[in-house]
C-alpha positions as CSV (number, residue, x, y, z in Angstrom):
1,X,21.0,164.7,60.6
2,X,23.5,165.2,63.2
3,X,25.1,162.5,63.2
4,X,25.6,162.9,59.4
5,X,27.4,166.7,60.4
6,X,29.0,164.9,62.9
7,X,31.0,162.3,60.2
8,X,31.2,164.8,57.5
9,X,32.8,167.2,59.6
10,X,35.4,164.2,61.1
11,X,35.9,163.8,57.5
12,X,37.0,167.5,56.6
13,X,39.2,167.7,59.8
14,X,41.3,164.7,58.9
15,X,42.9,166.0,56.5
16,X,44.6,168.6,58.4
17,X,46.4,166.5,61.1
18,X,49.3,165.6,59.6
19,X,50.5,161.8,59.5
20,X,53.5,162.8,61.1
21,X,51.6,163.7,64.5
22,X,49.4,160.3,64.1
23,X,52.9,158.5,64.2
24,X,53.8,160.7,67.3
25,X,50.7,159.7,69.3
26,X,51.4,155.4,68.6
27,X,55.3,156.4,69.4
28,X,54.0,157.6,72.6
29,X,51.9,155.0,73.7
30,X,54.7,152.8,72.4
31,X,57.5,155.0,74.6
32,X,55.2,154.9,77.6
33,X,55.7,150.9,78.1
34,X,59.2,151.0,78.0
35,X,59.2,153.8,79.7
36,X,57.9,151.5,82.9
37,X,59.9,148.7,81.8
38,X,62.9,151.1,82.2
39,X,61.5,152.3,85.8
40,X,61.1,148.7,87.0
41,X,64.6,147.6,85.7
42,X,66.2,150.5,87.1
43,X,64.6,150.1,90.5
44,X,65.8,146.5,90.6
45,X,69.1,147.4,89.9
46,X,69.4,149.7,92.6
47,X,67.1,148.3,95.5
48,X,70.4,147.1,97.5
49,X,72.3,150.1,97.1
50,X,69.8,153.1,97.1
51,X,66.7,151.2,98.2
52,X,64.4,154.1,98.9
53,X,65.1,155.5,95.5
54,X,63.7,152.1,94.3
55,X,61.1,152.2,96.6
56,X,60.4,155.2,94.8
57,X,60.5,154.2,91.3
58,X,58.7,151.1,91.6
59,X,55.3,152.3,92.6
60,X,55.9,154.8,89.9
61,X,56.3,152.1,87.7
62,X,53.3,150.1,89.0
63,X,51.0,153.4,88.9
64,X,51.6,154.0,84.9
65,X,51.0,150.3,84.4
66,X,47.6,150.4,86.1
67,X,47.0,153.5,84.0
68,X,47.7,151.7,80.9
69,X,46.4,148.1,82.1
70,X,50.2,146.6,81.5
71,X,49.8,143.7,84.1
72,X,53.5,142.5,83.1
73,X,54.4,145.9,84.6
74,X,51.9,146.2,87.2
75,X,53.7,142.5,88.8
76,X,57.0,143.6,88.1
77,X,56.9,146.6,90.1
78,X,55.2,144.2,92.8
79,X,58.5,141.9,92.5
80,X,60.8,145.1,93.3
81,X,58.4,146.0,96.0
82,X,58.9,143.0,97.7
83,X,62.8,143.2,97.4
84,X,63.0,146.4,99.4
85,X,60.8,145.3,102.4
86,X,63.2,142.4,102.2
87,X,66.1,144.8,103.1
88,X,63.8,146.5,106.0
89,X,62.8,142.7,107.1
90,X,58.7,143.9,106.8
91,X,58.1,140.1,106.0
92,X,54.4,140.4,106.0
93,X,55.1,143.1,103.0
94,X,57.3,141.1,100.7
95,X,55.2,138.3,101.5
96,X,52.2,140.3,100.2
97,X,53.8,142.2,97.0
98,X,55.4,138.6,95.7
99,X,51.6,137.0,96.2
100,X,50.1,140.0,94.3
101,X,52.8,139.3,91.6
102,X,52.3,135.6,91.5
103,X,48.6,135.9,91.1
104,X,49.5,138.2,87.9
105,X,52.1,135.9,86.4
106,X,49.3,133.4,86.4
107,X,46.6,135.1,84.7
108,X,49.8,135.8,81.6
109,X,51.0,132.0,82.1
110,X,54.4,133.5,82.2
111,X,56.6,130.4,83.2
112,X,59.6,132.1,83.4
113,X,58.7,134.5,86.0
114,X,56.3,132.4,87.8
115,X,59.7,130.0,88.8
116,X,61.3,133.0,90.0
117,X,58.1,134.5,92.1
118,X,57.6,130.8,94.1
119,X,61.1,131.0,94.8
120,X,61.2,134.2,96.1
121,X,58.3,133.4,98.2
122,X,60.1,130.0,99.7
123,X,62.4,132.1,100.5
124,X,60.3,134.1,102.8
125,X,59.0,130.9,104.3
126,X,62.5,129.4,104.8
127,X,63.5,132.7,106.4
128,X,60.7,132.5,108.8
129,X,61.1,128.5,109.3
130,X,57.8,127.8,107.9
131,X,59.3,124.1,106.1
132,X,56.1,123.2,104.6
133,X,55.5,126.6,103.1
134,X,59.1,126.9,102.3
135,X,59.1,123.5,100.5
136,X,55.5,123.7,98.4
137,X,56.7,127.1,96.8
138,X,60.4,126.1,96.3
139,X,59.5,122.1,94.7
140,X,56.7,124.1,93.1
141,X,59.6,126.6,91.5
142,X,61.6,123.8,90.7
143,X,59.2,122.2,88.7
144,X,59.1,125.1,86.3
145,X,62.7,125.5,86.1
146,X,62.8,121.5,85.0
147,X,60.1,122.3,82.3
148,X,63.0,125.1,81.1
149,X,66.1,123.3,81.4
150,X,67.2,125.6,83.6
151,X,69.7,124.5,85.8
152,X,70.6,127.5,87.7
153,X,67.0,127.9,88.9
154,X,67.2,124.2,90.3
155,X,70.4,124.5,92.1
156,X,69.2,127.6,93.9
157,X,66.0,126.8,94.7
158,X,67.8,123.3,96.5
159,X,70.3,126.2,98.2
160,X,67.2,127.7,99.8
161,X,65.7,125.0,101.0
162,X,69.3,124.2,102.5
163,X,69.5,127.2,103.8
164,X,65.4,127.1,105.1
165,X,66.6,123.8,107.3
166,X,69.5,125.6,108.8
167,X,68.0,128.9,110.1
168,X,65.2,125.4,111.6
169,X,68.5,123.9,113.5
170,X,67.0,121.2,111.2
171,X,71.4,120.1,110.3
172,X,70.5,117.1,108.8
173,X,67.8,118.3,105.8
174,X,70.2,120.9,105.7
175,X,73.0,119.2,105.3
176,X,70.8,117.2,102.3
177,X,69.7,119.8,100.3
178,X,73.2,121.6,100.1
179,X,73.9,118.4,98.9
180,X,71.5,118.0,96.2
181,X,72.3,121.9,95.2
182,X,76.2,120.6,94.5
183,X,74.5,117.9,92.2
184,X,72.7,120.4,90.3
185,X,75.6,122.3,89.8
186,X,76.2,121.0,85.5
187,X,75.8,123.9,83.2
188,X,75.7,126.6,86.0
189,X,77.5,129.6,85.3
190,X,80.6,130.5,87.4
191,X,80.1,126.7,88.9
192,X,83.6,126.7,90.4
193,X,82.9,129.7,92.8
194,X,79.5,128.6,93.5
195,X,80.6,124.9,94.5
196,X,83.3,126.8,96.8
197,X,80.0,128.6,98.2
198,X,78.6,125.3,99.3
199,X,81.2,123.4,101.0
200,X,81.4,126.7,103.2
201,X,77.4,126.6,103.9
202,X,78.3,122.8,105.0
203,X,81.1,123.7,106.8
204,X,79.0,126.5,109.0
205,X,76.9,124.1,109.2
206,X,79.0,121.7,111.0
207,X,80.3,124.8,113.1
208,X,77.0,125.1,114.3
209,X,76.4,121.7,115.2
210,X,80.3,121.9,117.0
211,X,81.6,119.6,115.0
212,X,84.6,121.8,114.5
213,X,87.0,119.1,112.5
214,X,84.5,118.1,110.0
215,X,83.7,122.1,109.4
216,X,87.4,122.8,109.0
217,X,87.6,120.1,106.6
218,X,84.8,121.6,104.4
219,X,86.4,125.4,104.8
220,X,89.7,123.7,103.7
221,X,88.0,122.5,100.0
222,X,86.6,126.0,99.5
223,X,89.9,127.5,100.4
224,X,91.7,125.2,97.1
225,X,88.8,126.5,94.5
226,X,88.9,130.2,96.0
227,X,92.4,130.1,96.1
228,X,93.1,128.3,92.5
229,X,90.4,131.2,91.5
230,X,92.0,134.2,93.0
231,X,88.6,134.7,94.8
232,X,90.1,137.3,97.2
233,X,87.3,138.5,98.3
234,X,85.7,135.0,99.4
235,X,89.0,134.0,100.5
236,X,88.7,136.7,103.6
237,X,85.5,134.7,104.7
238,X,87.1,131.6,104.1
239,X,90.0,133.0,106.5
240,X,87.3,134.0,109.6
241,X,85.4,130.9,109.2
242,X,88.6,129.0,109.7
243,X,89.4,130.6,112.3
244,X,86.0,130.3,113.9
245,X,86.4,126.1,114.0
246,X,89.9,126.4,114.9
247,X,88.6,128.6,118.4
248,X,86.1,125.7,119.1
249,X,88.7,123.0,118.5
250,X,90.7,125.3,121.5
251,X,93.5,125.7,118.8
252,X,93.9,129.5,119.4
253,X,97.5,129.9,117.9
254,X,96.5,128.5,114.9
255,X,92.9,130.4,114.7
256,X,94.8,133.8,115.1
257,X,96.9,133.1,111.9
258,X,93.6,132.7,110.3
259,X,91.8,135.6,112.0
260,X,95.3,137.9,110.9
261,X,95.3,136.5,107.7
262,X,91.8,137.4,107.2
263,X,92.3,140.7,108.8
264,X,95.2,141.8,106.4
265,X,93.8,140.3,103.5
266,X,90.3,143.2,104.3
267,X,93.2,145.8,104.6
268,X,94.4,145.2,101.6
269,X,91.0,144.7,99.9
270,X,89.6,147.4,101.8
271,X,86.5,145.3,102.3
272,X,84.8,147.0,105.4
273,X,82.1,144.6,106.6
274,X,85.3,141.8,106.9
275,X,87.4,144.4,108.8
276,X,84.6,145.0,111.3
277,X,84.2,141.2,111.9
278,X,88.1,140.4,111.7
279,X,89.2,143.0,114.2
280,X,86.2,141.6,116.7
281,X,87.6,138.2,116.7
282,X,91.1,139.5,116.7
283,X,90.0,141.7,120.0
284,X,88.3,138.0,121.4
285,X,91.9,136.0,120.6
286,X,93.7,138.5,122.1
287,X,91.7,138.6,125.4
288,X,91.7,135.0,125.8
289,X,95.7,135.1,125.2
290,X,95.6,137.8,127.7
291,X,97.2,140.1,125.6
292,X,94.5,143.0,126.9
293,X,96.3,145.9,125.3
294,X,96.0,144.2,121.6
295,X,92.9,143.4,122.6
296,X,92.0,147.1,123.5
297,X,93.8,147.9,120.0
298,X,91.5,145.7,118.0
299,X,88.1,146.6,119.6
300,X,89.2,150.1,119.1
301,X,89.6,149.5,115.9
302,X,86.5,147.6,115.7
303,X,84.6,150.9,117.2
304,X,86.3,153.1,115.3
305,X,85.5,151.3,111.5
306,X,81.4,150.8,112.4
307,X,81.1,154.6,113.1
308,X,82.7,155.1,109.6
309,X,81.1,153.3,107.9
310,X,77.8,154.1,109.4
311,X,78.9,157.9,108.4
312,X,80.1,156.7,104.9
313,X,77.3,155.0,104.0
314,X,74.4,157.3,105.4
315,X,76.2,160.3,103.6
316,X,76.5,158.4,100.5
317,X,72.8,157.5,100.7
318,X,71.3,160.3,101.0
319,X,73.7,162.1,98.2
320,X,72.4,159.5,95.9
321,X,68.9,159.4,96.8
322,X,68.8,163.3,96.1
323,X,70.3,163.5,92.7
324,X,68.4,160.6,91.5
325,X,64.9,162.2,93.2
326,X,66.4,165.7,90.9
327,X,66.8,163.5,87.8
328,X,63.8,161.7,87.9
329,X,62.1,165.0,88.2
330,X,63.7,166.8,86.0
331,X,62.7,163.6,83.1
332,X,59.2,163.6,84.3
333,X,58.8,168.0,83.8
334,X,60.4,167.0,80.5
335,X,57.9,164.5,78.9
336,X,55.1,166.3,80.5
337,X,56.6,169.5,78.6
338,X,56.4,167.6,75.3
339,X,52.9,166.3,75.6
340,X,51.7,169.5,75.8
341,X,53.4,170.6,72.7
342,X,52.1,168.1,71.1
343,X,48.3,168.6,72.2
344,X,48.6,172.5,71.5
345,X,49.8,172.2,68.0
346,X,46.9,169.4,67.5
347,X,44.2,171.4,69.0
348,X,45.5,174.6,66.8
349,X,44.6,173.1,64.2
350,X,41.3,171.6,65.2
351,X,40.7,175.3,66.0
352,X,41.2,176.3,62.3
353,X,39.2,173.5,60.7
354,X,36.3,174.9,63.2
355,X,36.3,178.2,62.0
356,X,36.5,176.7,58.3
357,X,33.1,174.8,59.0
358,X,31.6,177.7,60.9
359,X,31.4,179.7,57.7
360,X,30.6,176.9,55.3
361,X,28.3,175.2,57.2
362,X,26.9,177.0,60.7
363,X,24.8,173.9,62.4
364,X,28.5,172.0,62.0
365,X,30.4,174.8,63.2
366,X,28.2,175.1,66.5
367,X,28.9,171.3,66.7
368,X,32.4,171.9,66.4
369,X,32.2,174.9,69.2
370,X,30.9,172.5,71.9
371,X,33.5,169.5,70.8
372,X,35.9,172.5,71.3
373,X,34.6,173.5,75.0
374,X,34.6,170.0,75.6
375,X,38.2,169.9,74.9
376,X,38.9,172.9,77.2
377,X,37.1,171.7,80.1
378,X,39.4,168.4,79.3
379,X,42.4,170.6,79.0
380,X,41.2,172.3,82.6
381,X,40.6,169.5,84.4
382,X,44.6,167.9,83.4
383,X,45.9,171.3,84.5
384,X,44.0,171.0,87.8
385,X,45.6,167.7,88.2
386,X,48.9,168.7,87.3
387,X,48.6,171.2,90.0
388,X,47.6,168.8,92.6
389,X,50.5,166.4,91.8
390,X,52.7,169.4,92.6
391,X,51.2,170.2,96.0
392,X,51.5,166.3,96.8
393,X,55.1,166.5,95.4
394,X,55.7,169.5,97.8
395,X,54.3,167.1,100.5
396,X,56.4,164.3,99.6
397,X,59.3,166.6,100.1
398,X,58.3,168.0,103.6
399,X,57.9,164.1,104.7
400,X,61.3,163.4,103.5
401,X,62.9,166.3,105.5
402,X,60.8,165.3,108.6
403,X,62.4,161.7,108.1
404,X,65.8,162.8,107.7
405,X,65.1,164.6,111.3
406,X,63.9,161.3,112.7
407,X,67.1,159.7,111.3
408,X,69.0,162.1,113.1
409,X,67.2,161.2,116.4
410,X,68.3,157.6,115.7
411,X,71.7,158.5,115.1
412,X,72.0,160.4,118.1
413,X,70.5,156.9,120.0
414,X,72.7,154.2,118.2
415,X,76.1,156.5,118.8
416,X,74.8,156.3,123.1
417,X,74.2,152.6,122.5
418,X,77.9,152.4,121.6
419,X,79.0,154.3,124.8
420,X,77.4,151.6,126.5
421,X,78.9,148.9,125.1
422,X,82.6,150.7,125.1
423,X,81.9,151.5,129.0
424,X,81.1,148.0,129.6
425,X,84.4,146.7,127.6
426,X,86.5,148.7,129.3
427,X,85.0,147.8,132.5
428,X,85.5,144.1,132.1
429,X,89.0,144.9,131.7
430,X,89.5,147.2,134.7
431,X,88.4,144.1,136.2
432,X,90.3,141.8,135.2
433,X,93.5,143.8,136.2
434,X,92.3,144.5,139.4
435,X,92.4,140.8,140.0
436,X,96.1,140.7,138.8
437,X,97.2,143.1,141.0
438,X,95.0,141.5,143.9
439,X,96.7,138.2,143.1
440,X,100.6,139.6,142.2
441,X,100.0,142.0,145.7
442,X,101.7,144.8,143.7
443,X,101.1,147.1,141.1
444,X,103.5,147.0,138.5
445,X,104.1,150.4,136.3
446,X,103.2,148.9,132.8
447,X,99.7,147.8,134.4
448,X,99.7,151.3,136.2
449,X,99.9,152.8,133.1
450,X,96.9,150.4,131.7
451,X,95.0,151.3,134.5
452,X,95.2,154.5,133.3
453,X,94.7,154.0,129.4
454,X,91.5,152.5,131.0
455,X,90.4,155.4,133.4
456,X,91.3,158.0,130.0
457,X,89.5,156.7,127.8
458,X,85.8,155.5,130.3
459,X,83.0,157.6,130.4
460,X,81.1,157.9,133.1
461,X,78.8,154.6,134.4
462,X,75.7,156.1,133.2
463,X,76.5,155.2,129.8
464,X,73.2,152.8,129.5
465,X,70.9,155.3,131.5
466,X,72.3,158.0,128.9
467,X,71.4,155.8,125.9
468,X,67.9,154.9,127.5
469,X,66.8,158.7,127.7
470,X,68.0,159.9,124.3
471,X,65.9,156.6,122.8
472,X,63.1,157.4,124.9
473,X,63.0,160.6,123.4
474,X,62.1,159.2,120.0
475,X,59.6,156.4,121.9
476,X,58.7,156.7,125.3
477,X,58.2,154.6,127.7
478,X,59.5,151.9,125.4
479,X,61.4,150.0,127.8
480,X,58.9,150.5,130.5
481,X,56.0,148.9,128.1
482,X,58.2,146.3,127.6
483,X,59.4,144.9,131.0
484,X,55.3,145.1,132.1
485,X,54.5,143.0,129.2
486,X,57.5,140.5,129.4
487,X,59.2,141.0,132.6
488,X,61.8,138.1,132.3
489,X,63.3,140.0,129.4
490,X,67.0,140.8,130.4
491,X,68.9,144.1,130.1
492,X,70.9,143.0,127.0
493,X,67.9,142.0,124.9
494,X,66.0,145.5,126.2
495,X,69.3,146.7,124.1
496,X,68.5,143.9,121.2
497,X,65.1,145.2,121.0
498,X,66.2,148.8,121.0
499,X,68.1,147.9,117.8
500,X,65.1,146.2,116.1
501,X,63.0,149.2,116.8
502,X,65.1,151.4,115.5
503,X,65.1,148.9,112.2
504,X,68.6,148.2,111.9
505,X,69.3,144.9,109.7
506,X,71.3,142.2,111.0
507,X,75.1,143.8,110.1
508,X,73.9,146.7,111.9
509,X,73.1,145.1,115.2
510,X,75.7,142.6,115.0
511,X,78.2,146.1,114.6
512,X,76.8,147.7,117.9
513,X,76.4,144.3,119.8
514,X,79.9,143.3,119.1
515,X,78.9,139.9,118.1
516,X,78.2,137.8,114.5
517,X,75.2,138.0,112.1
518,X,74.6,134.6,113.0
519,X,74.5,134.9,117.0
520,X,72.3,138.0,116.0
521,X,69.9,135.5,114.2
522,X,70.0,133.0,116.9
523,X,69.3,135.7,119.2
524,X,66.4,137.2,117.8
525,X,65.1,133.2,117.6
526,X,65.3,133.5,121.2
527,X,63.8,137.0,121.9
528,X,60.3,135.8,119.6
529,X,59.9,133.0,121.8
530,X,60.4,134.8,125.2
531,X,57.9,137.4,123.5
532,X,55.4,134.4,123.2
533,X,55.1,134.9,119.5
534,X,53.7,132.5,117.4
535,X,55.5,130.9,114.2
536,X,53.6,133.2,111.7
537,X,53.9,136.6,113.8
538,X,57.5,138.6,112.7
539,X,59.3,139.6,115.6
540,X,60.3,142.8,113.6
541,X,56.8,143.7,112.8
542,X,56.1,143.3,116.6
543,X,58.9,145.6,117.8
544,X,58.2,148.2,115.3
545,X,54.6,148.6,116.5
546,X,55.1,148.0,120.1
């Protein structure tokens, strides 16, 4: 009998919501799918510019998918996981977030993306030197892209694997697989630039190996395809590189035409990261011509544009980060605003049709009551989560402030670190001079006057004790820790491993160190074996935790 009051009342309350609101409730559901679609797109759109903004969004994204059981979104959001612990070099992360998504893409037999999640994952592997790894997830990926015809999968999945062997030393499988890219190249989009892109990763190549002619030779064919392409921008690299091999060949005329070429063509550009590597090795010509005050000029100069741009882009950061956090707030208080709306004007009239059946029939309309309280202690228990996500927003906004305030602290550290290497320039130079005048047994007045540029513009020889106490105010007894566990590590990679606790990427360190991403890479290859880490333990991860 009461199941029978149960259907007939359904039946009488039917007509009263309208089919309008039925359509609203499938549009929803509908909306709610793009709407972490849209999350996930935007947050890999923005992962190399604002990356903690797409930090942000994607676990957003993956949390509504779980809700809703979208898997397509749930690895998605694992895929733009993965690309920000890229930029923060938390290998074991990525590593895990592009598994998690694989394992996903396999269960949907989605070919498309499974190509592009083996790929990324060689390219952890080749990043790491892992070759085997590197080369069963990147044949594996090209396999896929074969099955699709798609020959701008295959030609960078052969670029990774050239690019695995290199960060190995491994010149020759290198030196291959660039190779077999260049023959994928048919039906690539923008092939031109792309097969200027390789003879330069072969000509680095040769650099590294010192064989300085062939790598010119190689920089020289990228040059004729930049330059026939009006590739400015490439054309600056194309200009340092040049004048890298031309330093190694002991041709130092002709490498500072290159390096001032380069240099003027980043003025022009206003390409910042070529200006900071341009004036270095302008600043390393000139000392070796003995030119020390253009040297001076252009390691000033070199000073000067990392602590801008370190300003620039911290400033533009966290501008960004804060008016997208107040957007995608204000969206979120917007939707939320609109379901309840919806659910009010839909539970008004439930409320109606229960007073209807109340006097017509009274055993329905007590059925009715207790479908209603159900409802309320529903509606109750939504708004007692609603409150709850507030308080965990407010917390989410007290950990950001006390982040900023450690960012600060790191600031403060990294602008001490460059004290220390300023101090230690200019004492070289002081040095140097003093020799002159030894040898020359007088003191002219230009180098009188150096002498003093020198004196003016040193701070005092504490530089490096100075940048140790302001670090050690953020982690103590770091550097002690360190030289107990691995005495035989030297002063300047006690300053290496400052930087990597402090998790700047390798522009960063190769900024404040003065020297190239690549010797940074080779250094850090070093470091991990003089901390006796094995081939599967990240040297980042290490530092980080230490």
């Amino acid at each position: 009998m009461n199941n029978f009051l149960l259907v007939f009342a359904g039946l009488l309350v039917i007509p009263f919501i309208s089919r309008s609101q039925l359509q609203e409730f499938e549009i929803k559901e509908v909306n709610l799918i793009d709407q972490i679609n849209q999350l996930n797109k935007t947050a890999s759109e923005v992962y190399d510019s604002v990356p903690e903004m797409s930090f942000k969004l994607a676990n957003m994204a993956m949390n509504l998918a779980r809700e809703q059981n979208f898997d397509a979104g749930v690895a998605e959001a694992h895929l733009n996981l993965g690309n920000y612990y890229k930029l923060k070099l938390l290998q074991s992360k990525r590593l895990d977030n592009y598994s998690s998504a694989l394992a996903i893409f396999k269960n949907l037999n989605d070919t498309t993306n499974l190509a592009l999640t083996y790929k990324l994952i060689g390219s952890v592997y080749a990043s790491e030197g892992l070759i085997d790894k590197m080369l069963d997830n990147l044949n594996e990926s090209i396999a896929l892209y074969s099955q699709q015809n798609d020959s701008d999968g295959i030609y960078s999945c052969y670029l990774e694997m050239g690019n695995g062997y290199y960060w190995a030393k491994d010149y020759s499988n290198s030196t291959k697989y660039y190779l077999l890219s260049l023959s994928s190249l048919e039906g690539v989009n923008d092939s031109q630039n792309r097969l200027a892109g390789i003879f330069n990763n072969l000509g680095v190549n040769h650099l590294e190996q010192g064989n300085y002619s062939k790598a010119l030779d190689y920089f020289r064919q990228s040059y004729s395809i930049y330059y026939g392409t009006n590739n400015l921008r490439r054309l600056t690299a194309n200009y340092y590189n040049s004048a890298r091999a031309l330093i190694g060949m002991a041709e130092y005329d002709s490498a500072m035409t290159f390096a001032i070429k380069s240099h003027e063509l980043s003025l022009n550009l206003k390409i910042d990261a070529a200006l900071v590597e341009s004036t270095q090795l302008l600043a390393e010509l000139f000392e070796e011509a003995r030119n020390y005050q253009e040297a001076y000029k252009y390691q000033k100069m070199h000073s000067q544009l990392v602590d801008s741009i370190r300003n620039v882009e911290t400033a533009r950061v966290i501008d960004n980060y804060a008016s997208a956090l107040e957007i995608e707030e204000a969206k979120l208080l917007i939707e939320v605003a609109r379901k309840e709306h919806l659910i009010t004007k839909i539970y008004r009239n439930l409320a109606a049709v229960g007073f209807f059946l109340v006097v017509l029939f009274s055993i329905t309309g007590f059925l009715i009551w207790r479908g209603r309280h159900h409802k309320k202690m529903a509606n109750f228990d939504a708004q007692k989560k609603l409150v709850e996500a507030e308080v965990e927003n407010l917390s989410l906004r007290k950990k950001l402030i006390n982040d900023e305030l450690e960012f600060k602290n790191r600031e403060v550290t990294v602008y001490s670190m460059k004290a220390v290497q300023k101090n230690t320039f200019l004492k070289e130079i002081r040095t140097i001079v003093d020799q002159i005048v030894e040898e020359n047994q007088q003191e002219t007045p230009n180098l009188r006057k150096l002498l003093n540029l020198i004196d003016s513009n040193s701070t005092t020889d504490k530089g490096w004790d100075e940048f140790k106490k302001s670090f050690e105010k953020v982690h103590q007894d770091f550097f002690s820790r360190i030289k107990e566990k691995h005495p035989d590590v030297t002063s300047k990679e006690l300053e290496h491993c400052a930087l990597i606790k402090l998790n700047r990427n390798l522009k960063e360190t190769a900024s404040v160190m003065g020297i190239t991403s690549e010797s940074v890479k080779m250094a850090r290859h070093r470091l991990k074996k003089k901390l006796n880490l094995g081939p599967e333990e990240s040297l980042v991860d290490y530092l980080i935790k230490f």
